[in-house]
C-alpha positions as CSV (number, residue, x, y, z in Angstrom):
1,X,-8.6,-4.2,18.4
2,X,-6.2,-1.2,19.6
3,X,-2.4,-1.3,20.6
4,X,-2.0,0.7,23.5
5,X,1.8,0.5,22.8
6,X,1.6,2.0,19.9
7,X,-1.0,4.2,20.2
8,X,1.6,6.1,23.5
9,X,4.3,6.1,21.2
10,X,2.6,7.2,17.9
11,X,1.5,10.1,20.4
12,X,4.9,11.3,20.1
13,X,5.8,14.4,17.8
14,X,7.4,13.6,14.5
15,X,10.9,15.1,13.6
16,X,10.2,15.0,9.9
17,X,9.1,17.7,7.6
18,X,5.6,18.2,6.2
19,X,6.1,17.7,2.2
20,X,4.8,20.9,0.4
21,X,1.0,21.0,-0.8
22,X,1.9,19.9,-4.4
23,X,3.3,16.6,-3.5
24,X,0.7,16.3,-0.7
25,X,-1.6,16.6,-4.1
26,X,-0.2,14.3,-6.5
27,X,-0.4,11.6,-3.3
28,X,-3.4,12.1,-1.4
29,X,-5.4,14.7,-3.9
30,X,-5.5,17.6,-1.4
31,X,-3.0,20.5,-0.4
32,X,-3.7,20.3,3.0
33,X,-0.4,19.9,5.8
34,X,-2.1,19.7,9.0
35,X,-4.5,16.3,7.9
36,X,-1.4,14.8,5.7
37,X,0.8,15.5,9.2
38,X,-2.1,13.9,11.7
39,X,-2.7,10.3,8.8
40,X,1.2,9.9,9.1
41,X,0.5,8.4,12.9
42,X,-2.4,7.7,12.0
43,X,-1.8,5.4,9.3
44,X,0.3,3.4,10.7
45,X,-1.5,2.7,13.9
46,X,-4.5,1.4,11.5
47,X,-1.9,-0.8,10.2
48,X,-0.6,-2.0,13.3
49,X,-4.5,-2.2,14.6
50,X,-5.5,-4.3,11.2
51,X,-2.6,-7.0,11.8
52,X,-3.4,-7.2,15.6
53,X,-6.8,-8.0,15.0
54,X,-5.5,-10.9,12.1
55,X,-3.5,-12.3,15.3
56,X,-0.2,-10.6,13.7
57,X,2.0,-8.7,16.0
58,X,4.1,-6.1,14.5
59,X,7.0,-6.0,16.8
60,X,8.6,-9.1,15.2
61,X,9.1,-7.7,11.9
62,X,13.1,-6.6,11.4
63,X,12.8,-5.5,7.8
64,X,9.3,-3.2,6.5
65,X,8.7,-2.6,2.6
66,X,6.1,0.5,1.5
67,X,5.4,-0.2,-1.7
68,X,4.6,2.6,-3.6
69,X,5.6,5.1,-0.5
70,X,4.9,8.3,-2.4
71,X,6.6,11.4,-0.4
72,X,6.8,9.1,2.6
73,X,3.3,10.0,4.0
74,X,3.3,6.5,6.6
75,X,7.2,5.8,6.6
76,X,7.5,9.2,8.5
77,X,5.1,7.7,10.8
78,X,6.9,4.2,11.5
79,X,9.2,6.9,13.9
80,X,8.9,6.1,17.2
81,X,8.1,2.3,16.7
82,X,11.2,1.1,14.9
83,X,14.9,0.6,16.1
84,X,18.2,0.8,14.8
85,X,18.1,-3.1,14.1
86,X,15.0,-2.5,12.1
87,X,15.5,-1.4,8.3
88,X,12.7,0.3,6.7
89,X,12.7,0.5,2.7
90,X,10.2,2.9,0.5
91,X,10.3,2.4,-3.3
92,X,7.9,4.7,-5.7
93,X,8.2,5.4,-9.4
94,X,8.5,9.0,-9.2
95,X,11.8,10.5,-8.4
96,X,10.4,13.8,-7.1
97,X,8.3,11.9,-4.2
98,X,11.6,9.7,-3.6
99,X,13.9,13.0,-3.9
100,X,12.0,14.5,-0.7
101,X,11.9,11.0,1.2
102,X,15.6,10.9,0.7
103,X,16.0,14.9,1.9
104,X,13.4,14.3,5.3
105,X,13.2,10.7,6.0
106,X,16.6,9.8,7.0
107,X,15.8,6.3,9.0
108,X,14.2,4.9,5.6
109,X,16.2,3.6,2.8
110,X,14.2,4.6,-0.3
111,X,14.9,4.7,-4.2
112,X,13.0,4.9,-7.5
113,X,11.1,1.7,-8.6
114,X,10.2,1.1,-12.2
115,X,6.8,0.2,-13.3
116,X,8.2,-3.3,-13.2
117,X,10.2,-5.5,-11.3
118,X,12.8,-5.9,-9.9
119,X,13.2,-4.5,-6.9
120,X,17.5,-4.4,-4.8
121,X,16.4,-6.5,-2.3
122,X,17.4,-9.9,-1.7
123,X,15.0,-12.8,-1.9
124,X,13.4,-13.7,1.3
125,X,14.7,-10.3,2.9
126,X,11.6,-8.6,3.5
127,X,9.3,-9.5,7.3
128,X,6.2,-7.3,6.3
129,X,5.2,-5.5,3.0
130,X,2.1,-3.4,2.7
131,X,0.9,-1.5,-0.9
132,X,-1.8,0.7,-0.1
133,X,-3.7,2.4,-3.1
134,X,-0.6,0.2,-5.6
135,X,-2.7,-2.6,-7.0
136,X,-5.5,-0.4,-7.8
137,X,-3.6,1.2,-11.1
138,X,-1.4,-1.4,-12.3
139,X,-2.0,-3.3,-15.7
140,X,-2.6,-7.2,-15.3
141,X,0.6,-7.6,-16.8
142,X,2.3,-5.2,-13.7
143,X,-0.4,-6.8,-11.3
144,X,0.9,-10.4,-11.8
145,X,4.6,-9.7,-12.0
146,X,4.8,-7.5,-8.5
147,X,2.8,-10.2,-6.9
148,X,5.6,-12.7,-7.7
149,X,7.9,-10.1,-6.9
150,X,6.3,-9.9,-3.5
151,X,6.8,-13.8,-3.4
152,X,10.4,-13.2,-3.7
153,X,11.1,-11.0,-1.6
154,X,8.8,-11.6,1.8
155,X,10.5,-14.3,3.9
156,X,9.0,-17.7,5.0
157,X,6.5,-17.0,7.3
158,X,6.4,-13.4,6.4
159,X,3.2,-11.0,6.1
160,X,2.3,-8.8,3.1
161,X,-1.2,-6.0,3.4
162,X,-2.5,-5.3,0.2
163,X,-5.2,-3.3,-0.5
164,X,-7.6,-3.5,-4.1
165,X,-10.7,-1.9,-5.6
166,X,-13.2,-4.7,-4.2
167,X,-17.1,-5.1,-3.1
168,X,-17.4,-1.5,-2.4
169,X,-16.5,-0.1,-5.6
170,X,-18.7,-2.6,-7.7
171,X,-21.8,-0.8,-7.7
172,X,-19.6,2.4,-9.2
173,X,-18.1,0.5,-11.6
174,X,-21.6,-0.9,-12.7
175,X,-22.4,2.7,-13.4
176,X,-19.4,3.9,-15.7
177,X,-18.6,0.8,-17.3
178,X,-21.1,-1.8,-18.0
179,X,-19.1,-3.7,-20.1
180,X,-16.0,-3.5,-17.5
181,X,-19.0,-4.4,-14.7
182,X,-19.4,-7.6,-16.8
183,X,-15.7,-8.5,-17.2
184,X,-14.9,-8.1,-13.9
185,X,-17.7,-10.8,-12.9
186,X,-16.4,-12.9,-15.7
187,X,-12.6,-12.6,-15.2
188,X,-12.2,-11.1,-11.5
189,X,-10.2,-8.4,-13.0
190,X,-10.6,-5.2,-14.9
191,X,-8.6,-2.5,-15.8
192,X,-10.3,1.3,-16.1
193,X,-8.5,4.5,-17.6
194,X,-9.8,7.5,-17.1
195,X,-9.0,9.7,-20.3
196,X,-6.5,8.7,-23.0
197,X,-3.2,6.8,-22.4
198,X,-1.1,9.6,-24.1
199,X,-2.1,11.6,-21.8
200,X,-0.8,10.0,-18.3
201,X,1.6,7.2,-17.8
202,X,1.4,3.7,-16.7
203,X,0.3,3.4,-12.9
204,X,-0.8,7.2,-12.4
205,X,-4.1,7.4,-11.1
206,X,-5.4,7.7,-14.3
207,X,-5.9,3.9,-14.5
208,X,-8.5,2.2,-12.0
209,X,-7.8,-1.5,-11.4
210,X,-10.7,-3.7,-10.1
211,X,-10.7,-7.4,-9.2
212,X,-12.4,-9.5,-6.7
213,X,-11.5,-11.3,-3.9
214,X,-11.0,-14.6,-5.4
215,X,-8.7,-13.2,-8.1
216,X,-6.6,-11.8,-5.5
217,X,-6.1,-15.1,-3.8
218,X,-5.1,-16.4,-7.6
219,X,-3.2,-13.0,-8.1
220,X,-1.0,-13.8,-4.8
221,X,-0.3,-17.9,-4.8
222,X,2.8,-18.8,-2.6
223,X,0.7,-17.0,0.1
224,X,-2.3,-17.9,2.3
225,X,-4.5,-15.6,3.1
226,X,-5.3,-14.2,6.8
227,X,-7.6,-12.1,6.8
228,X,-9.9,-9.2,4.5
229,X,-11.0,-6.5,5.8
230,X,-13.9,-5.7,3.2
231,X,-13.8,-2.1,2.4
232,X,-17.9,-1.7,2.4
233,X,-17.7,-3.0,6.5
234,X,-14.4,-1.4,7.6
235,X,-14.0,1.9,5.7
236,X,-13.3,4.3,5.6
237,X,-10.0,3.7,7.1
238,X,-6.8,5.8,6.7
239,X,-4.7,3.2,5.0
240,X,-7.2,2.3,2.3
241,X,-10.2,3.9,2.6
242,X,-12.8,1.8,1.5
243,X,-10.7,-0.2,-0.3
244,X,-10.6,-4.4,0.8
245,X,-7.6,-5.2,2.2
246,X,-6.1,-8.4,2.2
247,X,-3.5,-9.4,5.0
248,X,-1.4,-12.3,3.3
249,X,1.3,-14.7,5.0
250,X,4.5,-16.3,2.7
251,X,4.4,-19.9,2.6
């Protein structure tokens, strides 16, 4: 399903700045400007196109949370669809992705998160949430306590997008891991890292979270769930490539 709406307005140019190709890197893996600068728009009207489709209409939200915004790839592109009477908040954990959101991204209040909560929001202050690409590196530990943190903070009524490593990456994680293969169908979750621990730090791309579909609605209780998109039907996608994503309301 396609917003027309949106689609006119995310037409429109951007005002913000390109981030330079090393924090394009350490986002999205690549160096290149001109495909970060088109999946800003692009992003966001997949977003708007995923909740439309779940019968969620994105012009009632008042208050927006990117979780784990990075240099502000799909905040820039909220642009042209948000007013004054609409705040938009970013949080990420590393202050040199935050530094450039607060330097270019002026009509987004963002700050450095730490690998756990809390967050400076109030409870229930929060209309719509989305993590794209979060849940897939964070610990059980970090998984659990952001999902309650997500509970606090998303209003009655309220809509949170989540993406995880789901159906489509089962067959890959069959192949490295057959012992994680086996604990993810025992448990619903399994936690991968790539390398050694000393090496990285916690919720760098290093570590590779799986879980199922049924662990997420566990993961996520205070919330029903709408819709998933699985990632082997609707990807890839520019929000989460083939990752599933879940679309969750507060109750």
């Amino acid at each position: 399903m396609i917003d027309t709406q949106a689609t006119k307005l995310l037409q429109r140019e951007l005002s913000t700045a390109v981030p330079p190709g090393d924090l394009i890197f350490l986002v999205n893996g690549h160096r290149d400007g001109a495909n970060y600068a088109a999946s800003r728009g692009a992003t966001v009207l997949n977003i708007i196109n995923l909740l439309t489709a779940a019968g969620v209409d994105y012009r009632n939200f008042r208050s927006l949370l990117d979780f784990g915004c990075g240099c502000g790839r799909i905040l820039a592109g909220w642009e042209h669809l948000i007013d004054g009477s609409t705040k938009l908040h970013g949080f990420d954990i590393n202050p040199t992705l935050i530094e450039f959101c607060q330097k270019n991204i002026p009509f987004a209040r963002t700050a450095v998160s730490s690998y756990f909560p809390p967050l400076p929001l109030a409870d229930g202050s929060v209309d719509f949430a989305y993590a794209g690409s979060v849940w897939t590196h964070l610990s059980l530990p970090a998984s659990m306590q952001w999902a309650g943190e997500f509970a606090r903070l998303i209003a009655t009524g309220g809509i949170a997008m989540v993406s995880y490593h789901g159906s489509y990456f089962a067959p890959t994680l069959a192949q490295n891991s057959k012992e994680g293969s086996q604990q993810l169908e025992e448990r619903g979750f399994y936690l991968h890292l790539h390398g050694s621990a000393t090496d990285t730090f916690d919720g760098s791309n290093h570590y590779a979270t799986f879980m199922t579909s049924a662990f997420m609605r566990q993961l996520f209780a205070g919330f029903e769930v709408v819709r998933i998109y699985p990632g082997v039907s609707h990807g890839p996608n520019p929000f989460a490539s083939y990752q599933d994503i879940a679309i969750l309301r507060r109750i």
